[in-house]
N, C-alpha and C positions, 0 to 999 in steps of 0.2 A: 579618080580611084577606080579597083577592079573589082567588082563584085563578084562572090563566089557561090553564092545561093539565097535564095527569097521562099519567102511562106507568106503563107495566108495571113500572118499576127504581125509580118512584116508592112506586108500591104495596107494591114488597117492600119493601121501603125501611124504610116506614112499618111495616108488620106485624113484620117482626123490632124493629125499635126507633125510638122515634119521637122521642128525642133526636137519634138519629142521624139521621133524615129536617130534622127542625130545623137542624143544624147544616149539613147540607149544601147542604138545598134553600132554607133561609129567610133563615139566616146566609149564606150563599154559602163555607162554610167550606171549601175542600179539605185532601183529606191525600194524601201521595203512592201511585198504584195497587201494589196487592198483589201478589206474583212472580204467583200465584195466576190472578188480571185480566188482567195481562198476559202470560201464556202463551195463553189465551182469545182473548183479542182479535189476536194476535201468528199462531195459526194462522187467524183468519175472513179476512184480510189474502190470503193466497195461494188461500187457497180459490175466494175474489171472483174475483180478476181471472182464474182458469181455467175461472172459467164463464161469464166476459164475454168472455174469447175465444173458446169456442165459441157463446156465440150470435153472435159479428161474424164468425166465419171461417170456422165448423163442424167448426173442430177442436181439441183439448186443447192447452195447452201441456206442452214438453217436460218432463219427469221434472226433469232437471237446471234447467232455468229454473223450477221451482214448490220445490226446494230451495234455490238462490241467493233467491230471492224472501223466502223463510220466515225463514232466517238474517239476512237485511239487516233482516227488520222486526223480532224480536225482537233484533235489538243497537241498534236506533235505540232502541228502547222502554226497552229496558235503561239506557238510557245518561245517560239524569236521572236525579232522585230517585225511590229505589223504597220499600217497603218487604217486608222479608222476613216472609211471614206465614205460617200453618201451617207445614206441614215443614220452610219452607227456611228459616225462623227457625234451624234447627239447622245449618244447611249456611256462613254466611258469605257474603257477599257475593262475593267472585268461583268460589267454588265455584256457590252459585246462578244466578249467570249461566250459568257452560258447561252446568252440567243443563239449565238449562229449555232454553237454545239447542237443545240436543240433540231434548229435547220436541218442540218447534216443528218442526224440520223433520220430525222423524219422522213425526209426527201429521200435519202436511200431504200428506207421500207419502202417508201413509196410506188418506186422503181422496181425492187425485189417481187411486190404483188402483185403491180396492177400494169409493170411494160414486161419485166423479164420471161414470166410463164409462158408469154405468146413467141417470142424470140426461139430462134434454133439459128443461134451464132457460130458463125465457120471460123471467124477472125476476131480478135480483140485487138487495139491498140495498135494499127499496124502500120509501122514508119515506112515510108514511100521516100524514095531520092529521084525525081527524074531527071536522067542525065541534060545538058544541056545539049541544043538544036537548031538547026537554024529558026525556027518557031520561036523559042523561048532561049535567049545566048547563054544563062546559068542555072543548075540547077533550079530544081521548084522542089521544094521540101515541105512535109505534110504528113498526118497523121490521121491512119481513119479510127475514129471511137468504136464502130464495129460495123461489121459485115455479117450480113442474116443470109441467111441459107434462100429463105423463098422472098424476103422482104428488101435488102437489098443494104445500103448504107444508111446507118443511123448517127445523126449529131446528137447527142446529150446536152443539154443547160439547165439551169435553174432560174429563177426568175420570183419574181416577187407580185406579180401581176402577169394575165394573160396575156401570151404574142397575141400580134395583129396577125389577120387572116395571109396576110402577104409575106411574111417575114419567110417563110422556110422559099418563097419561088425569088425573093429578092437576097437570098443570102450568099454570099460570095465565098463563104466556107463550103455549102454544099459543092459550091462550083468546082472550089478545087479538089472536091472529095472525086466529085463525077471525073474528072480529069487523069489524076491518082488511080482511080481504079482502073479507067481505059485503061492506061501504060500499063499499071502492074497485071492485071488476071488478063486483058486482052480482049476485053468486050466491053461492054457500057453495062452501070450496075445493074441491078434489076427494080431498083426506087430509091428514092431518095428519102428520107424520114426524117422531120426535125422535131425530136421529142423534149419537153419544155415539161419540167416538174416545177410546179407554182404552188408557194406557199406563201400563203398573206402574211404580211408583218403584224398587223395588229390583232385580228381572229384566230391566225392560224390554221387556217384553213387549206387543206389539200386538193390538187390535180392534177391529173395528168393533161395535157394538149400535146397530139400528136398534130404534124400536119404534114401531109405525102405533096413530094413535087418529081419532076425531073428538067432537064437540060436537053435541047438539043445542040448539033454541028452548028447554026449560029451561034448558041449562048457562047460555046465555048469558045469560038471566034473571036466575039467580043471580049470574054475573060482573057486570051491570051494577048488582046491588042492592049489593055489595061495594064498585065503583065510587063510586057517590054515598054510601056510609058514610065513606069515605074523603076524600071531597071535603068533607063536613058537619065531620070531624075536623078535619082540614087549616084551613077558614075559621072553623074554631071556635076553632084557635090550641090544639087537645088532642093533646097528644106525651108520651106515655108513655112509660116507658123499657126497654128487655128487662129479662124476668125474672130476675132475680138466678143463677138456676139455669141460662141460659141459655147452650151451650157459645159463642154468637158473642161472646157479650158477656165478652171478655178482651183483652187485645192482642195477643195470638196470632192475632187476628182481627177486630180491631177498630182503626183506626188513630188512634180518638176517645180510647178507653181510657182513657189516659193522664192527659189533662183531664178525663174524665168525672165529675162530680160524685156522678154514681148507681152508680161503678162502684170500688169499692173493694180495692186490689191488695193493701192488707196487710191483709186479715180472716184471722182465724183458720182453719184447716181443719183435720178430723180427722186425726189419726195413724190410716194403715191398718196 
């Protein structure tokens, strides 16, 4: 087969499981987003348009309009098919809703107070297409969360517990952010940022973890040799399955699971 472009969500995609990269990207098969995704995506939502109003106006939006924002989008999201994965597998369906609702907006205040004040964003949201090369033979497609005037690229996530100290110099997202920016503005960013809003499940408890990195002309050597291994797999039609030992590979976390041929729910397991 002829591949016509790859992302970052492809690549992990592919490295955790490469059935699941099949069924998704080849098959075109969907399964409904995890509470998990959509809490995710549910606070990048408010974050956006508070930083598109101050580059159009030079100023934040209000406290209370970035928490009506938060809530409307995580109950639209809510409000199709989902499915409950990791922890809120145990919670129920309408109990997981008011949680994560709660999530969302918290986490977005959270963001509105304690990252955005410091922020003078140039770019929001900006879709990157790099053409194909002899470097990379297809597209590389990608999107930066935002671009800061004096601070440089910033990833957004949410999280339930603190990154480890390594996570923003070992993430392959930043990589392809670094990458992205070269081609598109024509320099290397000016940092790399991976900002992590954590709020405990069970306390409720808020923070911010910032954590600054950068990439140099190896790393990104390396990420583009990754790249075309990936690309060689992919038009090779080789999709391997996660390792059996693998904690993604369940339906606690997998919403393939279930149909999966490689993934067997009633094997045996030790008595502890």
């Amino acid at each position: 087969m002829k591949l016509d472009h790859i992302s970052y969500s492809q690549m992990n995609t592919l490295h955790k499981c490469g059935e699941q990269y099949r069924r998704r990207y080849i098959e075109g098969e969907k399964v409904p987003p995890g509470v998990a995704q959509i809490r995710g995506s549910s606070v990048h939502k408010p974050i956006e348009l508070n930083l598109i109003n101050k580059m159009q106006t030079g100023e934040f939006l209000p406290l209370e309009a970035i928490g009506d924002l938060a809530a409307d989008t995580v109950a639209a999201k809510m409000d199709g098919e989902i499915r409950l994965d990791g922890d809120y597998a145990e919670m129920g369906l309408a109990a997981a809703k008011g949680f994560v609702q709660n999530e969302v907006v918290s986490l977005s205040l959270l963001h509105a107070k304690q990252v955005a004040p410091s922020m003078s964003p140039k770019a929001v949201e900006v879709r990157i297409e790099l053409p194909p090369s002899d470097a990379i033979p297809v597209k590389l497609v990608g999107v930066l969360d935002i671009v800061d005037e004096h601070t440089g690229v910033h990833d957004t996530k949410t999280a339930q517990k603190s990154p480890g100290k390594s996570d923003a110099d070992d993430s392959g997202q930043l990589t392809t952010y670094d990458l992205l920016h070269r081609a598109h503005y024509g320099e290397e960013p000016k940092g790399l940022s991976l900002d992590v809003l954590v709020r405990t499940p069970s306390k409720g408890d808020l923070k911010v973890v910032s954590l600054q990195t950068k990439r140099s002309v190896e790393d990104l050597g390396v990420y583009v040799r990754r790249v075309q291994a990936a690309v060689r797999m992919i038009e090779s039609e080789i999709f391997l399955p996660a390792p059996q030992d693998s904690w993604q590979c369940s339906t606690r976390f997998c919403g393939y699971a279930e149909s999966c041929p490689f993934y067997n729910n009633g094997r045996t397991r030790p008595v502890s």
